[in-house]
MDAnalysis code that builds the backbone (N, CA, C; Angstrom):
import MDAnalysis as mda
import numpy as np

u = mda.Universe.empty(711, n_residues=237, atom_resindex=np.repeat(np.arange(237), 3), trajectory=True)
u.add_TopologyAttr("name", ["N", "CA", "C"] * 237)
u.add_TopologyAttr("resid", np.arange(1, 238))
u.add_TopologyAttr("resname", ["UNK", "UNK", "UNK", "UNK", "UNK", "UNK", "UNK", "UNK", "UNK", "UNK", "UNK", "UNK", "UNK", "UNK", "UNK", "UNK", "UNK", "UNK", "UNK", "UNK", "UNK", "UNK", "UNK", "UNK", "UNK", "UNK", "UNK", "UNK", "UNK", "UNK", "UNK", "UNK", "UNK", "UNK", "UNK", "UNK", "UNK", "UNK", "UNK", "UNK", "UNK", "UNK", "UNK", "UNK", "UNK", "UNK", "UNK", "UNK", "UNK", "UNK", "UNK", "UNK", "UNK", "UNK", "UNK", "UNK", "UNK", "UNK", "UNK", "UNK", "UNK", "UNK", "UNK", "UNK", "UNK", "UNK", "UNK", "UNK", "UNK", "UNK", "UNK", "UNK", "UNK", "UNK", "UNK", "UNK", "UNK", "UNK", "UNK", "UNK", "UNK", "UNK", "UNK", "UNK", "UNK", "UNK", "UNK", "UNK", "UNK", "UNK", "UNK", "UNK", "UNK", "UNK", "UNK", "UNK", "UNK", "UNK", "UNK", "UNK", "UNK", "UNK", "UNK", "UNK", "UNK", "UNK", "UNK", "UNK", "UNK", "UNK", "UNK", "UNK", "UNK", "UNK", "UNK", "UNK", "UNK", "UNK", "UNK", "UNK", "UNK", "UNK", "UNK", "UNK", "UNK", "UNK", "UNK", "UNK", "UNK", "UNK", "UNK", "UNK", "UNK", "UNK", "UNK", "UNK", "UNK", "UNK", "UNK", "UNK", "UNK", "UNK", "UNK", "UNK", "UNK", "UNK", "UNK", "UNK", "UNK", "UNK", "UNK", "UNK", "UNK", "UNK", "UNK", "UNK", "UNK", "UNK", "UNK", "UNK", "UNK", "UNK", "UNK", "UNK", "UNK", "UNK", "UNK", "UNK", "UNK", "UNK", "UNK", "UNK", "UNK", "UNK", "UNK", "UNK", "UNK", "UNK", "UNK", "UNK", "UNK", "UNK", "UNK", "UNK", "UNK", "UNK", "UNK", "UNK", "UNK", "UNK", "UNK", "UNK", "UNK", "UNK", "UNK", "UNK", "UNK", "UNK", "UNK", "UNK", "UNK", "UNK", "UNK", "UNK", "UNK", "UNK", "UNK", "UNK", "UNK", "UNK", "UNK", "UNK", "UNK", "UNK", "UNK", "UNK", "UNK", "UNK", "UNK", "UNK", "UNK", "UNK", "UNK", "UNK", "UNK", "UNK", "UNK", "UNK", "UNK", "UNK", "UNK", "UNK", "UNK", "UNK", "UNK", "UNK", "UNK"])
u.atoms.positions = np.array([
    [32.932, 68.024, 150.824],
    [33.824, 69.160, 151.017],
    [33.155, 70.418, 150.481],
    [33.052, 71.407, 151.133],
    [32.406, 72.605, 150.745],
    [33.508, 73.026, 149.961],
    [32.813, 73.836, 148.989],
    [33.784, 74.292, 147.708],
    [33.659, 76.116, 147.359],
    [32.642, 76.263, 148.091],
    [32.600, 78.095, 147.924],
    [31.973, 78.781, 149.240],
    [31.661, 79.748, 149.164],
    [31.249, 80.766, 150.721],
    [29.605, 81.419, 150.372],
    [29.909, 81.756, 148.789],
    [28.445, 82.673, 148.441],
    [27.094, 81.328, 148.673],
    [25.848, 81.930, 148.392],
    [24.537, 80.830, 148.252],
    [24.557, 80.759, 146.853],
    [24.634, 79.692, 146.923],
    [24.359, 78.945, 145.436],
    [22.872, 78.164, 145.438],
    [21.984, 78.243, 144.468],
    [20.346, 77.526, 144.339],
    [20.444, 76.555, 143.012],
    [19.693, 76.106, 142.356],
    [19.107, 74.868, 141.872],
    [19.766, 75.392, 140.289],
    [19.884, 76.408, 140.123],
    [19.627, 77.418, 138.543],
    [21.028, 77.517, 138.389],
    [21.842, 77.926, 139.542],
    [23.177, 77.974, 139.365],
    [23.684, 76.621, 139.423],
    [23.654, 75.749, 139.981],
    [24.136, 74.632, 140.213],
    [24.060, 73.737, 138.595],
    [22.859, 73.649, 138.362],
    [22.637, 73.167, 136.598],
    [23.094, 73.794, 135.968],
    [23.694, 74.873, 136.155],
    [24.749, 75.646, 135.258],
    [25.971, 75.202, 135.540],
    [26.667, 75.017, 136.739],
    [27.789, 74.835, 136.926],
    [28.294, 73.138, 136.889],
    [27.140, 72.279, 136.501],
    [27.586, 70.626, 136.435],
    [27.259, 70.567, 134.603],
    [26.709, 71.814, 134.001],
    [26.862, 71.856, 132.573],
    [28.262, 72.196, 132.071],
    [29.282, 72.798, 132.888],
    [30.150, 73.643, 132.390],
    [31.260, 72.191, 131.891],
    [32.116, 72.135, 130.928],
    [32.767, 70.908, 130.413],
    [33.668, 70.274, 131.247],
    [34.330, 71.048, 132.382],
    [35.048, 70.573, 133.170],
    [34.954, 70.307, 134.298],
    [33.233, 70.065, 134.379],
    [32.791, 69.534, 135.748],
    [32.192, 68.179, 135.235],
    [32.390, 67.831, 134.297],
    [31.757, 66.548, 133.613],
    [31.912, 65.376, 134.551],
    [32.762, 64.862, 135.155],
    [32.842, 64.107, 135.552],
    [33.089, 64.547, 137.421],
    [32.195, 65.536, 137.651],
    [31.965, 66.162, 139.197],
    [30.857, 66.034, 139.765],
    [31.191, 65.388, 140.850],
    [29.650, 65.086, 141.456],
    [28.981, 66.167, 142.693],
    [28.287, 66.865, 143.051],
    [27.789, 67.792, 143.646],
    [26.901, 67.556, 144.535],
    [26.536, 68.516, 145.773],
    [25.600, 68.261, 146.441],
    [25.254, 69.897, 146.944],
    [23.675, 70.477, 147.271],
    [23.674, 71.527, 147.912],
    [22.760, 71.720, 149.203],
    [23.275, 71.957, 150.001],
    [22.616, 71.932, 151.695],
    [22.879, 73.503, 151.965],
    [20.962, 73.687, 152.131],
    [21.085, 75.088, 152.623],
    [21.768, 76.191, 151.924],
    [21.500, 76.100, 150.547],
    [22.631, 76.928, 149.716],
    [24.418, 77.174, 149.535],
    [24.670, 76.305, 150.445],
    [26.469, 75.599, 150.371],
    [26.405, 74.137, 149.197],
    [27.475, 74.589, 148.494],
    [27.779, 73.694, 147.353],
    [28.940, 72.574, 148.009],
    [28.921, 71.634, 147.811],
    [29.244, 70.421, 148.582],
    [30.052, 69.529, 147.161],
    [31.228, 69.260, 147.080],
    [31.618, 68.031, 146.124],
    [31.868, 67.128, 147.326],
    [31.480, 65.905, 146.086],
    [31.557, 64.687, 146.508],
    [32.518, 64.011, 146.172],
    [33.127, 63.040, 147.032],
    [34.226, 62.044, 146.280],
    [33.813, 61.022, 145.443],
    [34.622, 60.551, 144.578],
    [34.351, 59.186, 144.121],
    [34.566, 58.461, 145.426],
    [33.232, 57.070, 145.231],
    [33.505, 55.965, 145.963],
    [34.448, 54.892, 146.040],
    [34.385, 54.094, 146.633],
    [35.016, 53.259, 146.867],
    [34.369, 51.590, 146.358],
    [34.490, 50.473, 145.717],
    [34.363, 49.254, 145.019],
    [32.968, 48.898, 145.594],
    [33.646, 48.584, 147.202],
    [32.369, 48.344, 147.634],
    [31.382, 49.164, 148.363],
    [31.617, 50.199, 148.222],
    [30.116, 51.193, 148.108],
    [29.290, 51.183, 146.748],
    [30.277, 51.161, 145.509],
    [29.365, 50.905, 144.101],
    [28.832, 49.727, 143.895],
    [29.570, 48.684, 144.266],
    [28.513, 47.607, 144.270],
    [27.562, 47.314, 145.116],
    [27.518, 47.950, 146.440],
    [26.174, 47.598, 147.435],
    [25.157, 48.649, 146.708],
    [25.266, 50.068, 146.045],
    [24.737, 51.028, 145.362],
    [23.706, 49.690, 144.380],
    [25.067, 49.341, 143.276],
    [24.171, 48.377, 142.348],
    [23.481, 47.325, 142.972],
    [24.193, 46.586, 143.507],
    [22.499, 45.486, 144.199],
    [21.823, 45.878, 144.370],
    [21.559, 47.286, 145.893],
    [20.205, 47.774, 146.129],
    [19.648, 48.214, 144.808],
    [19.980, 48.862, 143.480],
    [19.111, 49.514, 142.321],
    [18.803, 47.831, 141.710],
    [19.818, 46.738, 141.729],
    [19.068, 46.144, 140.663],
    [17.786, 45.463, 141.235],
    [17.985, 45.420, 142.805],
    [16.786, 44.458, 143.839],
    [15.548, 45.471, 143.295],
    [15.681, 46.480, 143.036],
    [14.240, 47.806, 143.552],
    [13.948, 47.499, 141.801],
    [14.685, 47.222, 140.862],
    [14.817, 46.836, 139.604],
    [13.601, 45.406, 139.312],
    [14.156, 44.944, 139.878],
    [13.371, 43.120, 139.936],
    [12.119, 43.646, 140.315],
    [12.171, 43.842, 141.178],
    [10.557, 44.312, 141.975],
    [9.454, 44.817, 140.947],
    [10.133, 45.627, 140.545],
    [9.144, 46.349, 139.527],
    [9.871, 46.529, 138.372],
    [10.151, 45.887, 137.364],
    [10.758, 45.549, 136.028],
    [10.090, 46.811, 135.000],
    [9.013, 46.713, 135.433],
    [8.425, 47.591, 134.389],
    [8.125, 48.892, 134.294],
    [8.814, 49.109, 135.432],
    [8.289, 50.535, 135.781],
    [6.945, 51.297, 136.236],
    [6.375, 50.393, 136.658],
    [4.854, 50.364, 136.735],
    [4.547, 51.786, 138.326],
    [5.374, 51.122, 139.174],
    [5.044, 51.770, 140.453],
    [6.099, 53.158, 140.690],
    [7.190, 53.082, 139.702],
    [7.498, 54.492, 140.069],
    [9.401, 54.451, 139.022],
    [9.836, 55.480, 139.542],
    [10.967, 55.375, 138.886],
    [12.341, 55.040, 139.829],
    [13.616, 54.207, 139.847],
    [14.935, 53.783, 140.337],
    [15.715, 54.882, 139.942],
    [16.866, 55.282, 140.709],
    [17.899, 56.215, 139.444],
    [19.040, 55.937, 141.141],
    [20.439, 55.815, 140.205],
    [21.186, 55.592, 140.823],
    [22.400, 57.518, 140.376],
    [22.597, 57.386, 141.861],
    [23.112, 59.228, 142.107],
    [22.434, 60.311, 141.278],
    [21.275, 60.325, 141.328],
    [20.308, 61.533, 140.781],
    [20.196, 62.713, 141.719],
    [20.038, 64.021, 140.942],
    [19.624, 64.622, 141.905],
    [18.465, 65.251, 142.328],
    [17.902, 65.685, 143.740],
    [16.563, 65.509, 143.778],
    [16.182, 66.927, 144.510],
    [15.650, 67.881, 144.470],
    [15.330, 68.693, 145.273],
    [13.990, 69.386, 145.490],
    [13.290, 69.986, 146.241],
    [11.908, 69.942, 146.321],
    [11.324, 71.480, 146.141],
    [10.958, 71.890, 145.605],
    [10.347, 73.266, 144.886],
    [10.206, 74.037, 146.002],
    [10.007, 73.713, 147.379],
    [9.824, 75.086, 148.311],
    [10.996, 75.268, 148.790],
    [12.415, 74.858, 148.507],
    [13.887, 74.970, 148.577],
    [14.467, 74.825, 147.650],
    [14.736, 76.188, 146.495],
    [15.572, 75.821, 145.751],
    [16.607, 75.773, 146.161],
    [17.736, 75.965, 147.310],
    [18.818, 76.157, 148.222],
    [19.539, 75.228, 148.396],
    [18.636, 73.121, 147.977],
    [19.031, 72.420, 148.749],
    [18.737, 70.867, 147.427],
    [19.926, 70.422, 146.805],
    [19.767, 69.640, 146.502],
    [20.494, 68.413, 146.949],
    [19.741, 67.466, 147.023],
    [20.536, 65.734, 147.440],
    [20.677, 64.897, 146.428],
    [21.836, 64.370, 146.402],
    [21.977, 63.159, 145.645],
    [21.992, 61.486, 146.429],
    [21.013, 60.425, 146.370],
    [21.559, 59.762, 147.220],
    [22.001, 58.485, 146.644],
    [22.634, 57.760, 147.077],
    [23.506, 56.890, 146.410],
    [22.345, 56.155, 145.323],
    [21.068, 55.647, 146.161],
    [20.401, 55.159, 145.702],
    [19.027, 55.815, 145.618],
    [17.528, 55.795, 144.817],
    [16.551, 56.174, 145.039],
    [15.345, 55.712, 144.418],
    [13.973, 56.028, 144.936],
    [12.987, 55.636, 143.905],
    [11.716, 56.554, 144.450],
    [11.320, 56.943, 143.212],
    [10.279, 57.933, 143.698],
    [8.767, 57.103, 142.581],
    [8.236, 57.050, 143.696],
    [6.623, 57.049, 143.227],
    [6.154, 57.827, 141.964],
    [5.161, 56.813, 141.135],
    [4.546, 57.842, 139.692],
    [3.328, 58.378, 140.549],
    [3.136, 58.837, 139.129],
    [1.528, 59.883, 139.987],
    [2.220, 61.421, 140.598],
    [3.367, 61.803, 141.047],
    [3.663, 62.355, 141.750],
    [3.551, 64.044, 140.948],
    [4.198, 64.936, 142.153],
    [4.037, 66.196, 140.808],
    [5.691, 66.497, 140.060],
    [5.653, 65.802, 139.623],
    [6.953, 65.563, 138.245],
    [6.590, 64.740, 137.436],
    [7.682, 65.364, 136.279],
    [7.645, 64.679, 135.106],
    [7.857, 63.207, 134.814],
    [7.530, 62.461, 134.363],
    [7.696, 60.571, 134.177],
    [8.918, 60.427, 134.554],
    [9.828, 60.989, 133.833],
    [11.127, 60.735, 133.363],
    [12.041, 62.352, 133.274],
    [12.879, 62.851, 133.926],
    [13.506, 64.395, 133.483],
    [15.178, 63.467, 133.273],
    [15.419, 64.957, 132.617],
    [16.921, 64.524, 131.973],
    [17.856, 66.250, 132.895],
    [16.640, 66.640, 133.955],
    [17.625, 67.385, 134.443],
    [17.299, 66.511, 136.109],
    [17.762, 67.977, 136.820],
    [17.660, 67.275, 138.799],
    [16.060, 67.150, 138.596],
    [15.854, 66.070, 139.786],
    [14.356, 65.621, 139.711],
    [13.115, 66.760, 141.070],
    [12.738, 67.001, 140.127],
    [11.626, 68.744, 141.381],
    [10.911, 68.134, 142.356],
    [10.704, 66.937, 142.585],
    [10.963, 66.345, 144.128],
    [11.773, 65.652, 144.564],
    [11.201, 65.477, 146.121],
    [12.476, 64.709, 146.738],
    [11.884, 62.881, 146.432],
    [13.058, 61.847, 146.711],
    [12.530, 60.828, 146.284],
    [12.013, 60.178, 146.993],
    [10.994, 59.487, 147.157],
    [10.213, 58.779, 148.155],
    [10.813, 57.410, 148.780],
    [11.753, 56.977, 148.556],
    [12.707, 55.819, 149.217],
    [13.927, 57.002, 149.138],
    [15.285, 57.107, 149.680],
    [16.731, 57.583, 149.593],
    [17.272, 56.880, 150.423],
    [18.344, 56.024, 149.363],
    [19.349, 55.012, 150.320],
    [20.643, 55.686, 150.500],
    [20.934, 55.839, 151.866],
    [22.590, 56.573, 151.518],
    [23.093, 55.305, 152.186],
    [24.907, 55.326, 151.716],
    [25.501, 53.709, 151.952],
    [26.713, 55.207, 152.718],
    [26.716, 54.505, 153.672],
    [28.080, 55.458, 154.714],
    [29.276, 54.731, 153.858],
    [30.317, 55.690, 153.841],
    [31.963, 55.507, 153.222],
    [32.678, 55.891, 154.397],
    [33.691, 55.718, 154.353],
    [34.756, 55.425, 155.245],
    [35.328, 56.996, 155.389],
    [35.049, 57.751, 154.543],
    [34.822, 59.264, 154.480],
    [33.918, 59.902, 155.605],
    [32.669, 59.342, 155.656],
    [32.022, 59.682, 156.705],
    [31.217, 59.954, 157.548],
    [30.654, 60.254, 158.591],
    [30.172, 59.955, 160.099],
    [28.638, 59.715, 159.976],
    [28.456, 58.827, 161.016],
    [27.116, 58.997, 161.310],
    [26.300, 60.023, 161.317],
    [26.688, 61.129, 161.927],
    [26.263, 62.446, 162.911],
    [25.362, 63.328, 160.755],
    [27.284, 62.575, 160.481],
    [26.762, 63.470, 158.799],
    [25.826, 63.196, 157.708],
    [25.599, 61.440, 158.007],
    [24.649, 61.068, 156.630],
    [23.092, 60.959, 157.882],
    [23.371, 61.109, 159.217],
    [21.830, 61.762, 159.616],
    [21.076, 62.545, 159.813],
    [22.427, 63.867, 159.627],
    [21.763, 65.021, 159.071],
    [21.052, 64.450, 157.724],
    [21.689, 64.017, 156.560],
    [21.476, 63.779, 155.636],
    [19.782, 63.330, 155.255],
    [19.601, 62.734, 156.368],
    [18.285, 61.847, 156.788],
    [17.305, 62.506, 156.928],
    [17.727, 63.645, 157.713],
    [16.647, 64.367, 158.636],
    [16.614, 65.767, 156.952],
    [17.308, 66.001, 156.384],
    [17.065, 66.260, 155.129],
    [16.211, 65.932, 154.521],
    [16.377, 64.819, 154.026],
    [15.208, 64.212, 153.331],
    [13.957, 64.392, 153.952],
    [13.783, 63.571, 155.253],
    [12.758, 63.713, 155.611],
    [11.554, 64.666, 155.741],
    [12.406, 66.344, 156.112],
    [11.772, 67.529, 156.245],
    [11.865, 67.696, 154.769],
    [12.002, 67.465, 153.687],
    [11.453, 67.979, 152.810],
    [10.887, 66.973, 151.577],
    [10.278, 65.355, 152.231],
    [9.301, 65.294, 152.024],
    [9.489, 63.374, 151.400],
    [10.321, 63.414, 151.517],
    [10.931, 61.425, 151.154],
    [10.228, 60.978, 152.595],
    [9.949, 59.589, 152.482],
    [8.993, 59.008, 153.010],
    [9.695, 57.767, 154.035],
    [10.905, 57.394, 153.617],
    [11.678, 56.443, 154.040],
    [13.703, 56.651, 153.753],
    [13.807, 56.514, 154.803],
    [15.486, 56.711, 154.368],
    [16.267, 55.667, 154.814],
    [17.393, 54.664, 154.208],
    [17.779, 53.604, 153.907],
    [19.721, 53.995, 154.385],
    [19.719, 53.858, 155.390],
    [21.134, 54.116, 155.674],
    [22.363, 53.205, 156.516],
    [22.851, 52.412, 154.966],
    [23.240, 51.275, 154.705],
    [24.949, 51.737, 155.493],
    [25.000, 50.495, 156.561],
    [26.623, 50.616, 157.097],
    [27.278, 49.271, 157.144],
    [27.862, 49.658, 155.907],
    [28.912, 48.171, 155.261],
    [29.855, 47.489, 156.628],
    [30.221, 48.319, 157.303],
    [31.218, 47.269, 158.223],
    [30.540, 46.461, 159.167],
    [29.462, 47.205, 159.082],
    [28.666, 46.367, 160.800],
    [27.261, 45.560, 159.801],
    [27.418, 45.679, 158.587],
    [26.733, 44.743, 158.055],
    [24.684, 44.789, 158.542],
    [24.454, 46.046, 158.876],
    [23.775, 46.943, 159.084],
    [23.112, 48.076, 158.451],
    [21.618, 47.736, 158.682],
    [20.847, 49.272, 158.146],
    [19.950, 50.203, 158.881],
    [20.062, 51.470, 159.101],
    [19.264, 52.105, 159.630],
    [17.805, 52.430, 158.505],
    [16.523, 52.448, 159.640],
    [15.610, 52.942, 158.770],
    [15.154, 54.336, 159.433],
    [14.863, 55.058, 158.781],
    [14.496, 56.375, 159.336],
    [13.537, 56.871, 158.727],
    [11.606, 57.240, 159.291],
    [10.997, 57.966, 158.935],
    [10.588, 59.322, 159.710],
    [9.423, 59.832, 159.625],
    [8.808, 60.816, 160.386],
    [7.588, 60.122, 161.418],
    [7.591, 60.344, 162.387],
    [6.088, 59.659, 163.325],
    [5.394, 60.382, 162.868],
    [3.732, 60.353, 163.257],
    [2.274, 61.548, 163.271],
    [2.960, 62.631, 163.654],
    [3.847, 63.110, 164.715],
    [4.039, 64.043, 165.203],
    [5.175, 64.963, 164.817],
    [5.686, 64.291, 163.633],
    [6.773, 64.730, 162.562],
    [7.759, 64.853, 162.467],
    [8.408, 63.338, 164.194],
    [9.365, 63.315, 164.940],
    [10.250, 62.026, 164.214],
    [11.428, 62.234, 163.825],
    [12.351, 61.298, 163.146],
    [12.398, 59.849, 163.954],
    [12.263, 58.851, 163.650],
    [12.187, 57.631, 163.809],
    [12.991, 56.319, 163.571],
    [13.952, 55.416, 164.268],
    [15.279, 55.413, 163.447],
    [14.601, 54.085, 164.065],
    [14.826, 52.708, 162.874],
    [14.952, 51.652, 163.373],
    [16.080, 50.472, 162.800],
    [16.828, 49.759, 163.512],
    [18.109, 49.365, 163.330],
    [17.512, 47.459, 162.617],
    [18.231, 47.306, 161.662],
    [18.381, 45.869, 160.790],
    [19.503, 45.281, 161.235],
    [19.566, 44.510, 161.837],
    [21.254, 43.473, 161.819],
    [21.055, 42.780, 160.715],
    [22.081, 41.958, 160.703],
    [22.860, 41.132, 159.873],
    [21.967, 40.097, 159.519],
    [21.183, 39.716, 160.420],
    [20.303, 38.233, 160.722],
    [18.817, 38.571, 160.229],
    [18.549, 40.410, 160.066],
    [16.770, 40.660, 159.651],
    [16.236, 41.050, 160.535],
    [16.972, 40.951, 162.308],
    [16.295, 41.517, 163.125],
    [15.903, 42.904, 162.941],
    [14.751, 43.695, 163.822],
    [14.487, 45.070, 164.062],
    [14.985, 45.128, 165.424],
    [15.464, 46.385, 165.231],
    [15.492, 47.128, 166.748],
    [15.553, 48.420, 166.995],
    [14.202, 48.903, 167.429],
    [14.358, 50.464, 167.556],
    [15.754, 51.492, 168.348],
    [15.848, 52.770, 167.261],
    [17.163, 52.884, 167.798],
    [17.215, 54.310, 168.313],
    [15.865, 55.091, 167.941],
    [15.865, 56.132, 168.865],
    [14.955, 57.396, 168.277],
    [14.042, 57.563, 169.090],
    [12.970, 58.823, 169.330],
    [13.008, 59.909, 169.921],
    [13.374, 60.995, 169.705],
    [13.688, 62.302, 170.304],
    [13.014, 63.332, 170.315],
    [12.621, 64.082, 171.433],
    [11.284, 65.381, 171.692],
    [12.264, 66.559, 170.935],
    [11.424, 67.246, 169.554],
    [12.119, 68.498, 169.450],
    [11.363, 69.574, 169.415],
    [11.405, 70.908, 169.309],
    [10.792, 72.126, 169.382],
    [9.591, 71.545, 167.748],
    [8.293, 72.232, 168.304],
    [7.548, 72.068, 167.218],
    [7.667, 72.925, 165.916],
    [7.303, 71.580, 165.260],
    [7.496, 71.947, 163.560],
    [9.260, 72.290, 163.598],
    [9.860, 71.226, 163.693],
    [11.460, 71.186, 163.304],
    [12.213, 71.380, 161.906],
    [11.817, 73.068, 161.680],
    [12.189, 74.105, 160.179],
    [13.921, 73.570, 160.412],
    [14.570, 73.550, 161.072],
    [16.011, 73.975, 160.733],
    [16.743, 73.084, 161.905],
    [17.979, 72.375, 161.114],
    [18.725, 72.284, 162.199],
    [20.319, 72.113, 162.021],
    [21.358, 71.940, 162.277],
    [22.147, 72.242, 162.036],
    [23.586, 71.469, 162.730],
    [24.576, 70.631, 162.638],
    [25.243, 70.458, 163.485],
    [26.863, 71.100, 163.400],
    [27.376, 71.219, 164.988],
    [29.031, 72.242, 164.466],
    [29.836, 71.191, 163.783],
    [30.621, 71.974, 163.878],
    [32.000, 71.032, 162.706],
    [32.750, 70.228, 163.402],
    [32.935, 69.640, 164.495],
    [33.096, 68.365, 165.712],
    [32.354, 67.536, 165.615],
    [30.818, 67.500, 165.306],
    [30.125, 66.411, 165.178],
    [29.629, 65.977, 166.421],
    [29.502, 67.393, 167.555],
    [29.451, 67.376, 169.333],
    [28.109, 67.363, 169.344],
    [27.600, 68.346, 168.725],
    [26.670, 69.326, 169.076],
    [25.353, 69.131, 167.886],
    [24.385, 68.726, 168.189],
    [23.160, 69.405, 167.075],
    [22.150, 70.557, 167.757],
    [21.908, 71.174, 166.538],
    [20.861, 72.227, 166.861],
    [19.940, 72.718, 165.987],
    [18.656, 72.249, 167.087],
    [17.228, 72.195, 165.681],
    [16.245, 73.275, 166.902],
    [15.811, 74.081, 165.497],
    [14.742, 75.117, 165.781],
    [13.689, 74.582, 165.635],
    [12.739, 75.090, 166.379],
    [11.074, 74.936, 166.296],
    [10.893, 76.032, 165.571],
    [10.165, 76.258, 164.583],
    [9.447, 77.274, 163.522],
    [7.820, 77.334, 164.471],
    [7.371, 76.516, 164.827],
    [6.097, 76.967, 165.668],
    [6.348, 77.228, 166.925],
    [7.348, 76.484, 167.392],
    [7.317, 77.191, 168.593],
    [8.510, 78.271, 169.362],
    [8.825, 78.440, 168.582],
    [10.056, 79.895, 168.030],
    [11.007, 80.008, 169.645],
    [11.673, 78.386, 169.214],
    [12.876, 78.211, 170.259],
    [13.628, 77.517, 168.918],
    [15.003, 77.127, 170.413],
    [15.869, 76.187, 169.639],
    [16.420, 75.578, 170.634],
    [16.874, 74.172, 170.657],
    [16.951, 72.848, 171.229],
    [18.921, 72.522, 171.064],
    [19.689, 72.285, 171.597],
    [20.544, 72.131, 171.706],
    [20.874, 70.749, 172.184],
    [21.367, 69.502, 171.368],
    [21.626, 68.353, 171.473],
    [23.269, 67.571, 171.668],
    [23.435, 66.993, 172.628],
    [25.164, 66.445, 172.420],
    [24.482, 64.536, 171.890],
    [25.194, 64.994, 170.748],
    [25.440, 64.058, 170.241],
    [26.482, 62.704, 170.792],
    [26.146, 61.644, 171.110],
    [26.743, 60.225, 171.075],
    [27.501, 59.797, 170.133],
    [28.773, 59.970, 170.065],
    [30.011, 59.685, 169.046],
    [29.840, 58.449, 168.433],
    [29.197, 57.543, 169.598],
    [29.339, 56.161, 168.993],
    [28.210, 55.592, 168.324],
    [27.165, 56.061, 168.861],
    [25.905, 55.900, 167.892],
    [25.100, 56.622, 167.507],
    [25.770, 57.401, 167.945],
    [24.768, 59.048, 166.958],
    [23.605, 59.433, 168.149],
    [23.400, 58.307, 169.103],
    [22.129, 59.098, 170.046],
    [22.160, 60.827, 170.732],
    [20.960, 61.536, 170.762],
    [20.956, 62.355, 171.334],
    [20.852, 63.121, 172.730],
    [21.532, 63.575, 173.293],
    [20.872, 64.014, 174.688],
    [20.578, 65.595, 174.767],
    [19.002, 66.034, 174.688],
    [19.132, 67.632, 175.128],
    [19.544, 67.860, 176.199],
    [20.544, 68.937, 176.388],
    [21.524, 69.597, 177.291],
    [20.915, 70.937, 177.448],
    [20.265, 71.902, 176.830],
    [19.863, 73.077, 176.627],
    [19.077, 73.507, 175.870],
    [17.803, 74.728, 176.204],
    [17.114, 75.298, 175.216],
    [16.933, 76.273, 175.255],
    [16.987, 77.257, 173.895],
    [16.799, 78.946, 173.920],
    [15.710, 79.156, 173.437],
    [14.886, 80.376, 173.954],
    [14.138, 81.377, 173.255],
    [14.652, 82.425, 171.901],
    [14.074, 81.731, 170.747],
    [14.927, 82.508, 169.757],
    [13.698, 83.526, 169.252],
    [14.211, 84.142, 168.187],
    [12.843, 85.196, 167.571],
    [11.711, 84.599, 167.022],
    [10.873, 85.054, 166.509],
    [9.846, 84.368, 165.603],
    [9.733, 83.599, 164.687],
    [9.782, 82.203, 164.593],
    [9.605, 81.688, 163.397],
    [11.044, 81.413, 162.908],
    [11.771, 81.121, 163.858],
    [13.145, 80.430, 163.196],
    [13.360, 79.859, 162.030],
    [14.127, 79.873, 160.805],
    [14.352, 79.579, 159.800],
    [15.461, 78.474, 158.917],
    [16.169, 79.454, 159.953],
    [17.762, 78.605, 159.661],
    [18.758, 78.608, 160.870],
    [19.217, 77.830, 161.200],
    [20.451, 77.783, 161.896],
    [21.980, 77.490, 161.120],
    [22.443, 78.321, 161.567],
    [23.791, 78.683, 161.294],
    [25.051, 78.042, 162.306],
    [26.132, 77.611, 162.437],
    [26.640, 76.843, 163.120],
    [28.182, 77.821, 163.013],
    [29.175, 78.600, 163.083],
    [30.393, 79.325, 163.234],
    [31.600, 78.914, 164.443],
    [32.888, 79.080, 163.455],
    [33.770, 78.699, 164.760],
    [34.187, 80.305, 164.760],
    [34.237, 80.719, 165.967],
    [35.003, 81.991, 166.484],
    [36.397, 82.180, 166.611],
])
C-alpha cells in the first residue's frame, strides 16, 4: 500500500523505520514511493523459514555468503529503490560489508518472494524484473496454492527469463519477451492490464497487455519517446 505522494530515498527511509512507532513496520521503496507491507500470513512464514533454514544447511558456516530473512537491500546507483524479499542470500567477496546492522548497499544475489493471497502475479513480477535490473542474479517466486515456483533470470541479452517448477521437480520454460534495448524503466497501470518498459538505448517505449492468468505478455504497441528514457510513470485521468 503506498503510504505518501513526495520521493522518499534510502536516508529518509532509515530515518523513518528508526522513528519508535514504526518499530514494528515493515517498508518497501520502488522508484522513490514508500510502500508498507502487511503482516503475513502462517503459511507464508513458514515456507519463508524452510527456504532460510534449507540455504542455512547448505552452508552452516557461512563460508559462501550471507541468508537474512526480510532484509533490506538496495543498490548504490538507486538510492530511490529499496526491496525487502521474503527471503535472501547474497554472495561474500561482494562490495559490502560482511555483516551491516543497517539496509544491505547491494541487491541480493538469490531473492525469494513467496506470493500472499494479497497479491498478483503481474505485482511480485514487477518485483522480479526489479531485482533483476539492478543486479540479483536469480529470483525465486514461490506460489503456495499451485505448489509451484517460478525462476527468473536475465539472458546475454539482458532479457528476463522465467522458468516454471511443478510440484513433481519438473522444468518448464514459461516465457521470453523482445523489449526496447537496455530495459532502464518499466512500469505497470493500476488494473494489472497493461505493462510499459522503455529502452534507455534505444529511446522508445514498448507497451504490453498482460495475461491475467499467467502473467504472459503480448506487445500491442510502440512509441518513439525522447532520449534516453528514464522512468515511466503510469496516471489515472
Amino acid at each position: 500500500m503506498a503510504i505518501q505522494q513526495r520521493a522518499y530515498d534510502i536516508d529518509d527511509l532509515w530515518q523513518l523505520v528508526c522513528q519508535a512507532e514504526n518499530a514494528d513496520k515493515h517498508f518497501e521503496l520502488i522508484n522513490g514511493e514508500l510502500f508498507e507491507m502487511a503482516p503475513t500470513g502462517e503459511e507464508h512464514g513458514l515456507l519463508a523459514g524452510d527456504i532460510f533454514h534449507f540455504i542455512r544447511l547448505f552452508d552452516p558456516e557461512r563460508k559462501l555468503g550471507i541468508p537474512a530473512v526480510d532484509a533490506g537491500y538496495y543498490s548504490p546507483d538507486d538510492p530511490n529503490t529499496l526491496l525487502s524479499p521474503d527471503v535472501a542470500f547474497r554472495r561474500t567477496g561482494r562490495n559490502a560489508p560482511p555483516l551491516t546492522k543497517t539496509f544491505v548497499p547491494v541487491m541480493p544475489d538469490l531473492a525469494v518472494e513467496i506470493v500472499s493471497p494479497s497479491n498478483t502475479m503481474a505485482q511480485i513480477r514487477r518485483k522480479a524484473a526489479l531485482y533483476l535490473q539492478h543486479g540479483t542474479q536469480l529470483v525465486w517466486i514461490v506460489i503456495p496454492n499451485k505448489w509451484t515456483a517460478e525462476v527468473c533470470r536475465l539472458d546475454a541479452d539482458g532479457k528476463i527469463q522465467s522458468t516454471f517448477i511443478d510440484a513433481d521437480g519438473a522444468l518448464s520454460p514459461f516465457g521470453h519477451y523482445p523489449v526496447p534495448a537496455s530495459p532502464r524503466s518499466f512500469n505497470i497501470d493500476p488494473t494489472g492490464t497493461y505493462l510499459y518498459c522503455a529502452g534507455e538505448a534505444a529511446d522508445r517505449m514498448t507497451c504490453y497487455q498482460v495475461d491475467a492468468t499467467n502473467g504472459a505478455l503480448q506487445p500491442i504497441a510502440d512509441y518513439e519517446v525522447g532520449s534516453q528514457p528514464f522512468w515511466v510513470m503510469v496516471t489515472t485521468l
